[in-house]
C-alpha positions as CSV (number, residue, x, y, z in Angstrom):
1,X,21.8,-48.6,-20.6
2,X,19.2,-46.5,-19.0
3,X,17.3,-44.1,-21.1
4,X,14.8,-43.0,-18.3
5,X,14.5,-39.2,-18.5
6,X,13.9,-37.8,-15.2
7,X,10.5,-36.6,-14.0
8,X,10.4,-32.6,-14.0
9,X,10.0,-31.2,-10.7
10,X,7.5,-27.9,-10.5
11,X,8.4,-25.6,-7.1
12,X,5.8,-23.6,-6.0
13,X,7.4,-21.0,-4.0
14,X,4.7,-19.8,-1.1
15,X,7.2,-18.2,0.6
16,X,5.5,-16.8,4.1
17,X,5.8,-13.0,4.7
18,X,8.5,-11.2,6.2
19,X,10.7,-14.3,6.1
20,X,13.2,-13.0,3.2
21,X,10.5,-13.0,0.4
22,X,11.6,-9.7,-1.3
23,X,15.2,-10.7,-1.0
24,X,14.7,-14.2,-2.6
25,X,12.3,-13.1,-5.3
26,X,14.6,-9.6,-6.2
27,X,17.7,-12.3,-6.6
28,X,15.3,-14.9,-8.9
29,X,14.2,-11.8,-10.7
30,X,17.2,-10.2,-11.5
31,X,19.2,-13.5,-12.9
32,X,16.6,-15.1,-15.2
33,X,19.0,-16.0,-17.6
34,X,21.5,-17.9,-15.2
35,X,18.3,-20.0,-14.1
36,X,17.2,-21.4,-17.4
37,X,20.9,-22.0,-18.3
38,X,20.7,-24.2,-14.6
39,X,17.5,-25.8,-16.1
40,X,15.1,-23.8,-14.1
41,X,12.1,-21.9,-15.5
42,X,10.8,-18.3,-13.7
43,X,7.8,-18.0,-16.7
44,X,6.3,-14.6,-17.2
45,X,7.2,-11.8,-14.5
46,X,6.6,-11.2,-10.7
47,X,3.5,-9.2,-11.7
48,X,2.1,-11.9,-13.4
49,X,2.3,-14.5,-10.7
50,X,0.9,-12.1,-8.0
51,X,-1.8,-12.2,-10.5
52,X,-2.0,-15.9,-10.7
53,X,-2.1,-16.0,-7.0
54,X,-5.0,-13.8,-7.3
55,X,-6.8,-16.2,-10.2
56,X,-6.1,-19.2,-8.4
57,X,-7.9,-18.5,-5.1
58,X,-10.6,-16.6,-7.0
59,X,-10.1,-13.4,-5.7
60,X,-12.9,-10.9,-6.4
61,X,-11.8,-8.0,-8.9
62,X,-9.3,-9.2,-10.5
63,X,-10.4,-8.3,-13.8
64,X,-10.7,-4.4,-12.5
65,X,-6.9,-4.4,-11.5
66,X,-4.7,-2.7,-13.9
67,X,-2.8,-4.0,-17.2
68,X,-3.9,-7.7,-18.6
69,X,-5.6,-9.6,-16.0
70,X,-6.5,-12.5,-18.4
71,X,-5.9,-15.6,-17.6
72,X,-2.7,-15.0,-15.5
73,X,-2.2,-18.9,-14.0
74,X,-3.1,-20.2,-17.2
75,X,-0.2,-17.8,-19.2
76,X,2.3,-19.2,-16.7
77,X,1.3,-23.3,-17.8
78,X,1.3,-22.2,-21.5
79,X,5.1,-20.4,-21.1
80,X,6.2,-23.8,-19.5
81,X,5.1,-25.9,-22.0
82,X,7.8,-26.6,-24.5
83,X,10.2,-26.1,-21.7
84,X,11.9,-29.6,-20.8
85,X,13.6,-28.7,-17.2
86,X,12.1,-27.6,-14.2
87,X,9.9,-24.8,-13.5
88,X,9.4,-22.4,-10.4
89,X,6.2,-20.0,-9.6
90,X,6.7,-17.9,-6.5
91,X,4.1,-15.8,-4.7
92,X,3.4,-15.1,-1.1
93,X,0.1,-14.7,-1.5
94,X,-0.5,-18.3,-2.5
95,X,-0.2,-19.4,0.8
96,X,-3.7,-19.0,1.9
97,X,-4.9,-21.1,-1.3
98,X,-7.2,-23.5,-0.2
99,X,-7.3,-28.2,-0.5
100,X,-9.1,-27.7,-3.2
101,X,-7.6,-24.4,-5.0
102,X,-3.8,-26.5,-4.3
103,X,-5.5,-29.6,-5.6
104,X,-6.7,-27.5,-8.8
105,X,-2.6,-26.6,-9.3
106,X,-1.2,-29.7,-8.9
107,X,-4.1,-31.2,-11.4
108,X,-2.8,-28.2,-13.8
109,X,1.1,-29.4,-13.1
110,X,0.4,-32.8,-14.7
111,X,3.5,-34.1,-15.5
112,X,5.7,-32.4,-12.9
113,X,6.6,-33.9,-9.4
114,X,5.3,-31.1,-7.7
115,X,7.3,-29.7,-4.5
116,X,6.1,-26.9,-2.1
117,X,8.9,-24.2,-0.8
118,X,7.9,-22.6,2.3
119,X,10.1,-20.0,4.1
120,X,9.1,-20.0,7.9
121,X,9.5,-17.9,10.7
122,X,7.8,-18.3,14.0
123,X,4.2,-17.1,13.8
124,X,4.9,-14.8,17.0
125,X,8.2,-13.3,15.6
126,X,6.3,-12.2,12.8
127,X,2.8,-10.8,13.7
128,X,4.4,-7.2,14.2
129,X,6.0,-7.2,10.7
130,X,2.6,-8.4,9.4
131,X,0.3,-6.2,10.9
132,X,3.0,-3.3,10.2
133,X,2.4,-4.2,6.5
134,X,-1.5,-4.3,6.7
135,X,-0.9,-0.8,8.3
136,X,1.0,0.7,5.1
137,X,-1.5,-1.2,2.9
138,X,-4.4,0.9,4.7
139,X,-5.1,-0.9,8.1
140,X,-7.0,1.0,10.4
141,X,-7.4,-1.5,13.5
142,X,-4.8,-1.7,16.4
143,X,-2.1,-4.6,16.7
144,X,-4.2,-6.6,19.2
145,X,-7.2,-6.6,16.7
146,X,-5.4,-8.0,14.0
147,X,-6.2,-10.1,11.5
148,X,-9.5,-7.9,10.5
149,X,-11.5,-11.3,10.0
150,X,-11.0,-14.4,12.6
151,X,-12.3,-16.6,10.3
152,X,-10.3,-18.8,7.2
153,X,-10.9,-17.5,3.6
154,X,-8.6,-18.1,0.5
155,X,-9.2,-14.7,-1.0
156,X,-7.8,-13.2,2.1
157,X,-4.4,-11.9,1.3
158,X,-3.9,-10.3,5.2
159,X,-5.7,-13.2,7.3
160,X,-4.6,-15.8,9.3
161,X,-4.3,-18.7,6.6
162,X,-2.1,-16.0,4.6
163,X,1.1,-16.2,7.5
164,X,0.1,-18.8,10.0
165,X,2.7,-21.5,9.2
166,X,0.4,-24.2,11.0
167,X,-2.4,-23.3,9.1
168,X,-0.4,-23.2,5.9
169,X,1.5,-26.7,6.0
170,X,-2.2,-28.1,7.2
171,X,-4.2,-27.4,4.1
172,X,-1.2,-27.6,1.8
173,X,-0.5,-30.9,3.3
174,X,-3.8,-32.5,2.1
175,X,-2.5,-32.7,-1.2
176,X,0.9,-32.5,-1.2
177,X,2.8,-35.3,0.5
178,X,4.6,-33.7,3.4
179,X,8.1,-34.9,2.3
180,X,7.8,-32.6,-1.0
181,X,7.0,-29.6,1.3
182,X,10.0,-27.8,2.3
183,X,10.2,-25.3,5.1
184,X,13.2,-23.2,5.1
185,X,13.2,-22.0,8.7
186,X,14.6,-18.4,8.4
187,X,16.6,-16.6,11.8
188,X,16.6,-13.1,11.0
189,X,20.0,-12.8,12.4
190,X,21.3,-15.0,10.2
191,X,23.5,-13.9,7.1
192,X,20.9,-13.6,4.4
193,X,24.0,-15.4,2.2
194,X,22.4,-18.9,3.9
195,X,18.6,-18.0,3.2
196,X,19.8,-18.1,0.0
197,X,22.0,-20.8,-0.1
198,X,19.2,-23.4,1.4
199,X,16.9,-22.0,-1.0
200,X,19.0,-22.3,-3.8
201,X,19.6,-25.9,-3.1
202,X,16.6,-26.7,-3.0
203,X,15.1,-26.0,-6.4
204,X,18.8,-27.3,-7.9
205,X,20.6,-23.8,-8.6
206,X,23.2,-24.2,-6.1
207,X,25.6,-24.7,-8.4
208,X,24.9,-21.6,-10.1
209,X,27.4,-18.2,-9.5
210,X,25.3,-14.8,-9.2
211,X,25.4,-11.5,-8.1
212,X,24.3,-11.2,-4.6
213,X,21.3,-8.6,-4.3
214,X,21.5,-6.0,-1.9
215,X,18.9,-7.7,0.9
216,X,17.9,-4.2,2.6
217,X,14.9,-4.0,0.5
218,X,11.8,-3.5,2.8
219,X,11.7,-0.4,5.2
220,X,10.3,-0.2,8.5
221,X,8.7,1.9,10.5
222,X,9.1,2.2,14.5
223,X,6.4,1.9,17.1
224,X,5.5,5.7,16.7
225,X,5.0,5.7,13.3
226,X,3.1,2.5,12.3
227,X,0.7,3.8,14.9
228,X,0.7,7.6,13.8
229,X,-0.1,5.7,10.5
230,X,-2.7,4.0,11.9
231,X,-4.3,6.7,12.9
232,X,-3.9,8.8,9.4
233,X,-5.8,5.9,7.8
234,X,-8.9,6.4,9.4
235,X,-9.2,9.8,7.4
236,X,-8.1,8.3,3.7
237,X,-11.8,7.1,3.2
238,X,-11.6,7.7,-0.7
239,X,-8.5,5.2,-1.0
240,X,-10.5,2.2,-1.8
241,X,-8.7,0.1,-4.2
242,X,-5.2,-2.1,-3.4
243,X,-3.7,0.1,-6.4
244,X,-4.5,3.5,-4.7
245,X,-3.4,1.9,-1.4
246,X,-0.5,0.7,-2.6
247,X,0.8,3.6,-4.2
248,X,-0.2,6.6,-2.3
249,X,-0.4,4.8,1.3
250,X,2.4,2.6,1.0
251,X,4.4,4.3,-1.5
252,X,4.3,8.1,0.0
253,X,4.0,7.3,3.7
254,X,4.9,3.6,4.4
255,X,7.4,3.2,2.6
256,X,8.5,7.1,1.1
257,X,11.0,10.0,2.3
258,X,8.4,11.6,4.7
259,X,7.6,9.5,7.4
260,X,10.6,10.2,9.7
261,X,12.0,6.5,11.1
262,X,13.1,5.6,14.8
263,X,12.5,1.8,13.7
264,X,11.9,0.9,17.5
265,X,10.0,-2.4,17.9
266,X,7.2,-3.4,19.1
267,X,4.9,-5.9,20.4
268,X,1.2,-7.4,21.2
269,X,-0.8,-7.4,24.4
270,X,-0.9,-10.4,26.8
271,X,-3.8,-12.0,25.0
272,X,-2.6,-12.2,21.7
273,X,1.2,-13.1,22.8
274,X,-0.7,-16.1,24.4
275,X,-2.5,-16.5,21.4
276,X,0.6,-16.5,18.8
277,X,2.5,-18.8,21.0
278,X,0.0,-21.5,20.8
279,X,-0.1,-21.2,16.9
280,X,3.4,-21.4,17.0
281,X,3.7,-24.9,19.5
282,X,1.5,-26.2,16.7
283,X,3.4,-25.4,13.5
284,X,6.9,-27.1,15.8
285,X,5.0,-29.9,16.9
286,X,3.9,-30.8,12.8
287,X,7.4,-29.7,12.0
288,X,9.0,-32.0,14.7
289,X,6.5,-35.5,13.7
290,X,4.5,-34.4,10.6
291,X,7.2,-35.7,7.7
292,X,7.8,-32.3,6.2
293,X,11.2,-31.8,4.9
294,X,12.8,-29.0,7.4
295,X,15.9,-27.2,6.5
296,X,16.9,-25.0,9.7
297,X,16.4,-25.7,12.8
298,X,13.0,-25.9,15.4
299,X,15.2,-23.6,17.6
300,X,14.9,-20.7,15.2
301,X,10.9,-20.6,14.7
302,X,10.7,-20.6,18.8
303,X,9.2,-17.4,19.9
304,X,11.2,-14.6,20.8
305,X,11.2,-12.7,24.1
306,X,9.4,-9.6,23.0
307,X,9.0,-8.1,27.1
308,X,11.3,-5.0,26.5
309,X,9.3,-3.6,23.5
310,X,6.7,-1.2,23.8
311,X,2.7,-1.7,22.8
312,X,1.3,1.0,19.9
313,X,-1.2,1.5,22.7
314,X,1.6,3.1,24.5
315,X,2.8,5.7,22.2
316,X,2.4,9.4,23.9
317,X,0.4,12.1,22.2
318,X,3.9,14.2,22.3
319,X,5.9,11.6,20.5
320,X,2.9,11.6,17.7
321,X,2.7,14.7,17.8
322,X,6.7,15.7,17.2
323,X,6.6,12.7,14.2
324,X,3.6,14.5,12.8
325,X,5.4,18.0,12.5
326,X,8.4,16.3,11.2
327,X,5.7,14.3,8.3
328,X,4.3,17.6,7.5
329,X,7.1,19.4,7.1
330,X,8.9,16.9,4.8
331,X,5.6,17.0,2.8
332,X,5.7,20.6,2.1
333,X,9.3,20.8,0.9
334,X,8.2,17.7,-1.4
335,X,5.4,20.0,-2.3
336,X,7.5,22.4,-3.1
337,X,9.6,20.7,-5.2
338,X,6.8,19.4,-7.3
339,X,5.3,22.6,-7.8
340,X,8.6,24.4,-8.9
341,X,9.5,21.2,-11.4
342,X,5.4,21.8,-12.5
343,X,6.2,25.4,-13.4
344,X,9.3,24.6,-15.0
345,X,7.5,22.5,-17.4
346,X,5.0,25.0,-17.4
347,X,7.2,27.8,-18.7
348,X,9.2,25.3,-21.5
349,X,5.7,24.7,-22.5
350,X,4.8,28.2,-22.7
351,X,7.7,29.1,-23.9
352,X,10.3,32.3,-23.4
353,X,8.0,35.3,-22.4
354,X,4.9,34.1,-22.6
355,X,2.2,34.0,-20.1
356,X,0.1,30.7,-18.9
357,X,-3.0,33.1,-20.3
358,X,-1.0,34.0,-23.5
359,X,0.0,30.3,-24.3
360,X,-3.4,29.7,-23.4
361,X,-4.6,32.0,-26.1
362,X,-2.1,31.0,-29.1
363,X,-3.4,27.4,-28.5
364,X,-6.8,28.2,-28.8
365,X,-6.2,30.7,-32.0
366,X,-4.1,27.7,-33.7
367,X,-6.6,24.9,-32.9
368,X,-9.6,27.2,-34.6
369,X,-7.5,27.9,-37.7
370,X,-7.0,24.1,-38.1
Protein backbone atom coordinates (compact mmCIF):
# COMPACT_ATOMS: atom_id res chain seq x y z
CA UNK A 1 0.00 0.00 0.00
CA UNK A 2 1.30 3.38 -0.52
CA UNK A 3 0.74 5.94 2.03
CA UNK A 4 2.89 8.76 0.35
CA UNK A 5 0.97 12.03 0.53
CA UNK A 6 1.65 14.13 -2.33
CA UNK A 7 3.93 17.14 -2.21
CA UNK A 8 1.77 20.50 -2.23
CA UNK A 9 2.33 22.57 -5.17
CA UNK A 10 2.43 26.63 -4.49
CA UNK A 11 1.56 28.70 -8.10
CA UNK A 12 2.80 31.92 -8.20
CA UNK A 13 0.68 33.64 -10.65
CA UNK A 14 2.99 36.60 -12.42
CA UNK A 15 0.77 36.89 -14.96
CA UNK A 16 2.31 39.64 -17.63
CA UNK A 17 0.20 42.72 -18.36
CA UNK A 18 -2.42 43.05 -20.77
CA UNK A 19 -2.37 39.26 -21.43
CA UNK A 20 -5.92 38.45 -19.73
CA UNK A 21 -4.81 39.34 -16.10
CA UNK A 22 -8.01 41.17 -15.09
CA UNK A 23 -10.07 38.54 -16.66
CA UNK A 24 -8.22 35.58 -14.90
CA UNK A 25 -7.97 37.24 -11.50
CA UNK A 26 -11.92 38.68 -11.65
CA UNK A 27 -12.87 34.77 -12.31
CA UNK A 28 -10.31 33.46 -9.27
CA UNK A 29 -11.85 36.26 -7.29
CA UNK A 30 -15.25 35.87 -7.65
CA UNK A 31 -15.40 31.77 -7.03
CA UNK A 32 -13.19 31.39 -3.92
CA UNK A 33 -15.29 28.96 -2.57
CA UNK A 34 -15.36 26.50 -5.62
CA UNK A 35 -11.46 26.69 -5.43
CA UNK A 36 -10.83 25.45 -1.95
CA UNK A 37 -13.61 22.87 -2.42
CA UNK A 38 -10.98 21.81 -5.75
CA UNK A 39 -8.18 21.89 -3.09
CA UNK A 40 -6.86 25.24 -4.11
CA UNK A 41 -6.09 28.08 -1.75
CA UNK A 42 -6.58 32.15 -3.05
CA UNK A 43 -5.41 33.43 0.85
CA UNK A 44 -6.34 36.92 1.75
CA UNK A 45 -7.73 39.30 -1.13
CA UNK A 46 -6.40 40.82 -4.39
CA UNK A 47 -5.51 43.91 -2.44
CA UNK A 48 -3.46 42.05 -0.20
CA UNK A 49 -1.24 40.38 -2.72
CA UNK A 50 -0.71 43.67 -4.73
CA UNK A 51 0.55 44.51 -1.46
CA UNK A 52 2.79 41.50 -1.12
CA UNK A 53 4.05 42.19 -4.47
CA UNK A 54 5.03 45.49 -3.20
CA UNK A 55 6.73 43.90 0.21
CA UNK A 56 8.47 41.42 -1.60
CA UNK A 57 10.54 43.56 -4.08
CA UNK A 58 10.95 46.21 -1.26
CA UNK A 59 9.16 48.82 -2.79
CA UNK A 60 9.65 52.29 -1.14
CA UNK A 61 6.31 53.59 0.65
CA UNK A 62 4.63 51.00 1.27
CA UNK A 63 3.89 51.60 4.75
CA UNK A 64 2.35 55.29 3.54
CA UNK A 65 -0.32 53.45 1.20
CA UNK A 66 -3.65 53.20 2.51
CA UNK A 67 -5.46 50.50 4.95
CA UNK A 68 -2.95 47.71 6.76
CA UNK A 69 0.24 47.54 5.03
CA UNK A 70 1.84 45.25 7.66
CA UNK A 71 3.38 42.45 6.71
CA UNK A 72 1.30 41.70 3.55
CA UNK A 73 3.61 38.54 2.13
CA UNK A 74 3.94 37.33 5.43
CA UNK A 75 -0.17 37.34 6.15
CA UNK A 76 -0.51 35.39 2.96
CA UNK A 77 2.20 32.28 4.39
CA UNK A 78 0.37 32.43 7.87
CA UNK A 79 -3.39 32.00 6.04
CA UNK A 80 -1.77 28.93 4.24
CA UNK A 81 -0.60 27.31 7.02
CA UNK A 82 -3.04 24.80 8.27
CA UNK A 83 -4.19 24.49 4.86
CA UNK A 84 -3.23 20.91 3.44
CA UNK A 85 -3.93 21.37 -0.54
CA UNK A 86 -2.37 23.71 -2.84
CA UNK A 87 -2.07 27.27 -2.69
CA UNK A 88 -2.14 30.14 -5.47
CA UNK A 89 -0.73 33.97 -5.09
CA UNK A 90 -1.32 36.05 -8.16
CA UNK A 91 0.00 39.52 -8.92
CA UNK A 92 1.34 41.18 -12.07
CA UNK A 93 3.48 43.10 -10.45
CA UNK A 94 5.60 40.34 -9.20
CA UNK A 95 7.09 39.87 -12.39
CA UNK A 96 9.83 42.27 -12.05
CA UNK A 97 11.01 40.59 -8.63
CA UNK A 98 14.45 40.05 -8.70
CA UNK A 99 17.06 36.15 -8.26
CA UNK A 100 17.28 36.97 -5.12
CA UNK A 101 13.67 38.56 -4.13
CA UNK A 102 12.24 34.97 -6.12
CA UNK A 103 14.81 33.04 -4.16
CA UNK A 104 13.56 34.80 -0.77
CA UNK A 105 9.77 33.32 -1.88
CA UNK A 106 10.59 30.04 -2.70
CA UNK A 107 12.83 29.92 0.75
CA UNK A 108 9.41 31.18 2.43
CA UNK A 109 7.35 28.27 0.33
CA UNK A 110 9.24 25.52 2.16
CA UNK A 111 7.43 22.65 1.74
CA UNK A 112 5.60 23.35 -1.49
CA UNK A 113 6.86 22.39 -5.01
CA UNK A 114 6.85 25.67 -6.24
CA UNK A 115 5.49 26.41 -10.00
CA UNK A 116 5.61 29.83 -11.84
CA UNK A 117 2.38 30.73 -14.12
CA UNK A 118 3.25 33.23 -16.68
CA UNK A 119 0.63 34.50 -19.23
CA UNK A 120 2.64 35.81 -22.44
CA UNK A 121 2.01 37.84 -25.20
CA UNK A 122 4.61 39.03 -27.63
CA UNK A 123 6.65 41.93 -26.06
CA UNK A 124 5.86 44.05 -29.39
CA UNK A 125 1.95 43.29 -29.39
CA UNK A 126 1.93 44.62 -26.06
CA UNK A 127 4.12 47.84 -25.62
CA UNK A 128 1.06 50.06 -26.80
CA UNK A 129 -1.37 48.51 -24.16
CA UNK A 130 1.51 49.16 -21.62
CA UNK A 131 2.51 52.50 -22.26
CA UNK A 132 -1.44 53.30 -22.63
CA UNK A 133 -1.64 52.16 -19.00
CA UNK A 134 1.48 54.13 -17.70
CA UNK A 135 -0.49 57.01 -19.56
CA UNK A 136 -3.80 56.68 -17.25
CA UNK A 137 -1.54 56.01 -14.31
CA UNK A 138 0.06 59.58 -14.88
CA UNK A 139 2.68 59.11 -17.74
CA UNK A 140 3.79 62.14 -19.26
CA UNK A 141 6.46 60.91 -21.86
CA UNK A 142 5.58 59.97 -25.50
CA UNK A 143 5.29 56.13 -26.72
CA UNK A 144 8.79 56.08 -28.23
CA UNK A 145 10.27 57.19 -24.80
CA UNK A 146 8.81 54.59 -22.94
CA UNK A 147 9.79 52.75 -20.26
CA UNK A 148 10.75 56.18 -18.22
CA UNK A 149 14.00 54.32 -16.88
CA UNK A 150 16.28 52.07 -19.38
CA UNK A 151 17.73 50.51 -16.68
CA UNK A 152 16.52 46.96 -14.48
CA UNK A 153 15.03 47.66 -10.99
CA UNK A 154 12.68 45.33 -9.01
CA UNK A 155 10.72 48.21 -7.41
CA UNK A 156 9.75 49.23 -10.85
CA UNK A 157 6.23 48.39 -11.44
CA UNK A 158 6.23 50.19 -15.29
CA UNK A 159 9.88 49.23 -16.51
CA UNK A 160 11.20 46.82 -18.71
CA UNK A 161 11.68 43.78 -16.26
CA UNK A 162 7.79 44.43 -15.27
CA UNK A 163 6.43 43.15 -19.11
CA UNK A 164 9.50 42.04 -21.03
CA UNK A 165 8.79 38.23 -21.16
CA UNK A 166 12.62 37.58 -21.93
CA UNK A 167 13.63 39.48 -19.15
CA UNK A 168 11.09 37.82 -16.89
CA UNK A 169 11.64 33.96 -17.59
CA UNK A 170 15.61 35.02 -17.27
CA UNK A 171 15.70 36.00 -13.72
CA UNK A 172 12.81 33.88 -12.74
CA UNK A 173 14.59 31.04 -14.31
CA UNK A 174 17.64 31.26 -11.86
CA UNK A 175 15.71 29.74 -9.28
CA UNK A 176 13.03 28.12 -10.63
CA UNK A 177 13.66 25.11 -12.80
CA UNK A 178 12.43 26.02 -16.20
CA UNK A 179 10.10 22.97 -16.47
CA UNK A 180 7.89 24.42 -13.33
CA UNK A 181 7.57 27.76 -15.21
CA UNK A 182 4.59 27.80 -17.30
CA UNK A 183 3.94 30.30 -20.02
CA UNK A 184 0.45 30.49 -21.21
CA UNK A 185 0.94 32.14 -24.62
CA UNK A 186 -2.26 34.35 -24.96
CA UNK A 187 -3.75 35.36 -28.87
CA UNK A 188 -5.93 38.10 -28.22
CA UNK A 189 -8.30 36.82 -30.78
CA UNK A 190 -8.73 33.80 -29.17
CA UNK A 191 -12.04 32.99 -27.19
CA UNK A 192 -11.05 34.13 -23.69
CA UNK A 193 -13.09 30.51 -22.80
CA UNK A 194 -9.37 28.90 -23.65
CA UNK A 195 -7.19 31.49 -21.58
CA UNK A 196 -9.08 30.15 -19.10
CA UNK A 197 -9.26 26.73 -19.72
CA UNK A 198 -5.20 26.40 -20.07
CA UNK A 199 -4.98 28.32 -16.98
CA UNK A 200 -7.31 26.37 -15.21
CA UNK A 201 -5.47 23.22 -15.99
CA UNK A 202 -2.77 24.20 -14.92
CA UNK A 203 -3.10 24.93 -11.16
CA UNK A 204 -5.66 21.59 -11.19
CA UNK A 205 -9.25 23.40 -11.33
CA UNK A 206 -10.18 22.12 -14.53
CA UNK A 207 -12.42 20.00 -13.33
CA UNK A 208 -14.21 22.66 -11.52
CA UNK A 209 -17.88 24.22 -13.12
CA UNK A 210 -18.08 28.19 -12.65
CA UNK A 211 -19.65 31.06 -13.81
CA UNK A 212 -17.86 32.57 -16.71
CA UNK A 213 -17.02 36.35 -15.87
CA UNK A 214 -17.81 38.87 -18.29
CA UNK A 215 -14.06 39.35 -19.83
CA UNK A 216 -14.67 43.13 -21.17
CA UNK A 217 -13.17 44.44 -18.14
CA UNK A 218 -10.40 47.01 -19.13
CA UNK A 219 -11.28 50.10 -21.32
CA UNK A 220 -9.24 51.63 -23.90
CA UNK A 221 -8.60 54.59 -25.23
CA UNK A 222 -7.75 55.36 -29.09
CA UNK A 223 -4.73 57.11 -30.48
CA UNK A 224 -6.27 60.59 -29.84
CA UNK A 225 -7.09 60.22 -26.54
CA UNK A 226 -4.11 58.37 -24.82
CA UNK A 227 -2.20 61.26 -26.36
CA UNK A 228 -4.69 64.11 -25.38
CA UNK A 229 -4.09 62.42 -22.01
CA UNK A 230 -0.65 62.62 -22.27
CA UNK A 231 -0.64 65.92 -22.69
CA UNK A 232 -3.31 66.76 -19.66
CA UNK A 233 -0.74 65.04 -17.42
CA UNK A 234 1.83 67.41 -17.73
CA UNK A 235 -0.48 69.98 -15.83
CA UNK A 236 -1.64 67.45 -12.78
CA UNK A 237 1.66 68.40 -10.94
CA UNK A 238 -0.06 68.05 -7.42
CA UNK A 239 -1.15 64.24 -8.17
CA UNK A 240 1.88 62.63 -6.65
CA UNK A 241 0.90 59.47 -5.05
CA UNK A 242 -0.23 55.97 -6.97
CA UNK A 243 -3.64 56.44 -4.89
CA UNK A 244 -4.37 60.03 -6.17
CA UNK A 245 -3.26 58.74 -9.67
CA UNK A 246 -5.12 55.94 -9.61
CA UNK A 247 -8.25 57.34 -8.62
CA UNK A 248 -8.59 60.76 -10.12
CA UNK A 249 -6.32 60.02 -13.30
CA UNK A 250 -7.27 56.62 -14.04
CA UNK A 251 -10.54 56.50 -12.51
CA UNK A 252 -12.14 60.04 -13.92
CA UNK A 253 -10.28 60.22 -17.26
CA UNK A 254 -8.61 56.82 -18.17
CA UNK A 255 -10.91 54.77 -17.38
CA UNK A 256 -14.40 57.15 -16.48
CA UNK A 257 -17.59 58.43 -18.67
CA UNK A 258 -15.77 61.63 -19.93
CA UNK A 259 -13.03 60.85 -22.11
CA UNK A 260 -14.97 60.20 -25.37
CA UNK A 261 -13.51 56.71 -27.08
CA UNK A 262 -12.68 56.03 -30.89
CA UNK A 263 -10.34 53.06 -29.58
CA UNK A 264 -8.23 53.33 -32.85
CA UNK A 265 -4.76 51.77 -32.40
CA UNK A 266 -1.69 52.67 -32.48
CA UNK A 267 1.82 52.08 -32.81
CA UNK A 268 5.78 52.93 -32.14
CA UNK A 269 8.34 54.62 -34.33
CA UNK A 270 10.86 52.68 -36.42
CA UNK A 271 13.42 52.50 -33.61
CA UNK A 272 11.52 51.10 -30.99
CA UNK A 273 9.58 48.54 -33.47
CA UNK A 274 13.17 47.45 -34.08
CA UNK A 275 13.76 47.42 -30.66
CA UNK A 276 10.61 45.32 -29.47
CA UNK A 277 11.15 42.81 -32.11
CA UNK A 278 14.52 41.87 -30.95
CA UNK A 279 13.20 41.44 -27.30
CA UNK A 280 10.70 39.41 -28.71
CA UNK A 281 13.24 36.85 -31.04
CA UNK A 282 14.79 36.45 -27.54
CA UNK A 283 11.85 35.47 -25.27
CA UNK A 284 10.90 32.63 -28.76
CA UNK A 285 14.20 31.58 -28.95
CA UNK A 286 14.24 30.59 -24.73
CA UNK A 287 10.73 29.43 -25.29
CA UNK A 288 11.74 27.26 -28.33
CA UNK A 289 15.23 25.45 -26.39
CA UNK A 290 15.13 26.90 -22.80
CA UNK A 291 12.91 23.88 -21.07
CA UNK A 292 10.00 26.05 -20.03
CA UNK A 293 6.74 24.34 -20.09
CA UNK A 294 4.74 26.35 -23.05
CA UNK A 295 1.06 25.99 -23.46
CA UNK A 296 0.12 27.92 -26.80
CA UNK A 297 1.87 28.13 -29.54
CA UNK A 298 5.44 30.30 -30.64
CA UNK A 299 3.14 31.48 -33.55
CA UNK A 300 0.99 33.55 -31.26
CA UNK A 301 3.80 35.66 -29.33
CA UNK A 302 5.28 36.57 -33.09
CA UNK A 303 4.97 40.19 -33.57
CA UNK A 304 2.14 41.59 -35.23
CA UNK A 305 2.13 43.79 -38.41
CA UNK A 306 1.38 47.09 -36.80
CA UNK A 307 2.19 49.33 -40.41
CA UNK A 308 -1.51 50.55 -40.79
CA UNK A 309 -1.76 52.18 -37.31
CA UNK A 310 -1.05 55.61 -36.72
CA UNK A 311 1.90 57.15 -34.29
CA UNK A 312 0.50 59.58 -31.14
CA UNK A 313 3.07 61.87 -32.80
CA UNK A 314 0.59 62.02 -35.61
CA UNK A 315 -2.52 63.06 -33.96
CA UNK A 316 -3.77 66.67 -35.44
CA UNK A 317 -4.28 69.62 -33.23
CA UNK A 318 -8.14 69.49 -34.66
CA UNK A 319 -8.71 65.98 -33.65
CA UNK A 320 -7.35 67.00 -29.96
CA UNK A 321 -8.93 69.68 -30.04
CA UNK A 322 -12.75 68.28 -31.02
CA UNK A 323 -11.90 65.30 -28.13
CA UNK A 324 -11.14 68.15 -25.74
CA UNK A 325 -14.57 70.02 -26.23
CA UNK A 326 -16.34 66.75 -26.11
CA UNK A 327 -14.07 65.93 -22.37
CA UNK A 328 -15.14 69.25 -21.16
CA UNK A 329 -18.44 69.18 -21.87
CA UNK A 330 -19.04 65.74 -20.38
CA UNK A 331 -17.30 67.21 -17.27
CA UNK A 332 -19.62 69.99 -16.80
CA UNK A 333 -22.84 67.96 -17.00
CA UNK A 334 -21.01 65.53 -14.33
CA UNK A 335 -20.48 68.78 -12.52
CA UNK A 336 -23.65 69.54 -12.61
CA UNK A 337 -25.00 66.56 -11.42
CA UNK A 338 -22.74 66.60 -8.37
CA UNK A 339 -23.60 69.90 -7.47
CA UNK A 340 -27.44 69.43 -7.70
CA UNK A 341 -27.13 65.87 -5.63
CA UNK A 342 -24.80 68.30 -3.12
CA UNK A 343 -27.70 70.69 -2.71
CA UNK A 344 -30.10 68.07 -2.31
CA UNK A 345 -28.29 66.77 0.66
CA UNK A 346 -27.76 70.20 1.51
CA UNK A 347 -31.47 71.14 1.82
CA UNK A 348 -32.46 67.42 3.72
CA UNK A 349 -29.84 68.61 6.00
CA UNK A 350 -31.17 71.94 6.39
CA UNK A 351 -34.25 70.86 6.37
CA UNK A 352 -37.90 72.22 4.91
CA UNK A 353 -37.52 76.20 4.76
CA UNK A 354 -34.57 76.74 6.10
CA UNK A 355 -31.58 78.62 4.79
CA UNK A 356 -27.81 77.21 4.55
CA UNK A 357 -27.25 80.55 6.97
CA UNK A 358 -30.32 79.69 9.19
CA UNK A 359 -29.18 75.95 9.60
CA UNK A 360 -26.04 77.38 10.07
CA UNK A 361 -27.27 79.39 12.99
CA UNK A 362 -29.60 76.72 14.80
CA UNK A 363 -26.37 74.54 14.84
CA UNK A 364 -24.30 76.97 16.38
CA UNK A 365 -27.24 78.03 19.07
CA UNK A 366 -27.65 74.09 19.98
CA UNK A 367 -23.89 73.32 20.15
CA UNK A 368 -23.41 76.49 22.82
CA UNK A 369 -26.49 75.32 24.90
CA UNK A 370 -24.79 71.88 25.23
Amino acid sequence: MNDQVATPRAFLHISLPKTGTTYLQSTLWGHTEVWREHGLLLPGNHRRHLLASLDVREVPGLANRPGNTEHPWQDLLDECRGWRGDILITHEFFASASPAQVQRMTHDLAGYDVHVVVTARSVANLFPSRWQEWVKNGGRRPIDAYPPREDYRPQDNWGWGSFDLADVLSRWSEVVDPSRIHVIAVDPADDPGLLWERFASVVGVGGAEIEQIDESVNTTLGVVEVELLRRINRHLTDFRSPGDRGRWIRGHLGEGDWMPRNRAPFKVGPEKRAELEARSDRAVAMLSDGGFDLIGSLEALQPRDHSSRRHPDHVRDGEMLDSSTRLVAAMLSEIRRLTEENDELRRAVSGPGDTEQESAGSLLDRLRRK
